[in-house]
N, C-alpha and C positions, 0 to 999 in steps of 0.2 A: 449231320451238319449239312448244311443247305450246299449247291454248290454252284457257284458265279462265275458266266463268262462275259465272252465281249462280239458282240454281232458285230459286221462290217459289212455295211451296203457300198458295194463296188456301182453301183450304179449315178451316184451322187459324191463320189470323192471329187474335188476341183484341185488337188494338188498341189495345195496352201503349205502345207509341211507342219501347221502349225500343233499337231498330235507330237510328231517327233521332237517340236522344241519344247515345249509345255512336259515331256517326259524327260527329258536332258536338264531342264532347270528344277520339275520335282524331285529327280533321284539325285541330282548334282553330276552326273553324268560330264564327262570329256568331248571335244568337239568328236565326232565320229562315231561315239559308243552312242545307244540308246534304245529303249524297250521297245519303238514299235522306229520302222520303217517304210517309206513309201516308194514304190517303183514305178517310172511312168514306160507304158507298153504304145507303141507304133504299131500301126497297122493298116492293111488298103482294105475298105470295105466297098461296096457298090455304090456305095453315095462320093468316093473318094477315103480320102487318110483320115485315118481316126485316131486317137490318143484316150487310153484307160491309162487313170494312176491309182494303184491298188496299195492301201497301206496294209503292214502285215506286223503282228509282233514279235520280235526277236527272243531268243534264251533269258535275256535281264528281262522281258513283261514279269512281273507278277501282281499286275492287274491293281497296282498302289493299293497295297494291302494295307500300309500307314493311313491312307485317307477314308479306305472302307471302314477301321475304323472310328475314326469319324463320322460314321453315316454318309462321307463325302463321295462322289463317282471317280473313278480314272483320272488322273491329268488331261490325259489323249482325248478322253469322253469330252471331257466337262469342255474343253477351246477349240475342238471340232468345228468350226465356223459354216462347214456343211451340214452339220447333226450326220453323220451316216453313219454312225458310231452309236451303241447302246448296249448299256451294261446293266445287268442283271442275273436272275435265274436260269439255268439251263433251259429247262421245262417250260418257261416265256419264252424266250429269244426263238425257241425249234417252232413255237407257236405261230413266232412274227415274221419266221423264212419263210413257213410254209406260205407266207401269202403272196411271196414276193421271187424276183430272179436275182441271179449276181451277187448273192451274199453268203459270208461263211462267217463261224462260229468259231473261236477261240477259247477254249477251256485250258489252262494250265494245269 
């Protein structure tokens, strides 16, 4: 069986939230609970303060396995309003790190 995760390019998050709500209304999820998360990080770099918001999946991801079948993407994927987000094959996604910085892979 093939096996599917979820890239996340930390390079291009803009901290929209709109992953986490789009997964809170696919699962039905409660205000607070929900399969991925976004954390915004501070920091002084040499240009001055910088701000990365890295979303991450919690213990409830499982990658809308109801919509996979469907042939459908992720909740979090598909309203992504940055795309920084991309769901597929393991074996792709290691393809598409390798070409890039600041991203990691999620396998459940």
């Amino acid at each position: 069986m093939a096996k599917y995760g979820l890239l996340i390019d930390y390079n291009y998050c803009t901290g929209c939230h709109s992953c986490e709500v789009a997964c809170q209304q696919e699962h039905g999820y409660p205000e607070g609970k929900t399969g991925i998360k976004v954390a915004e990080f501070e920091y002084e770099t040499f240009k001055g303060l910088a701000i990365d918001f890295l979303p991450y999946p919690t213990d409830l991801c499982d990658l809308c396995v109801s919509r996979q079948k469907n042939g459908e993407r992720p909740a979090c994927v598909k309203h992504c309003q940055s795309r920084c987000m991309e769901f597929g094959l393991l074996g792709e996604l290691v393809t598409t790190m390798e070409k890039g910085h600041k991203m990691v892979i999620f396998a459940p």
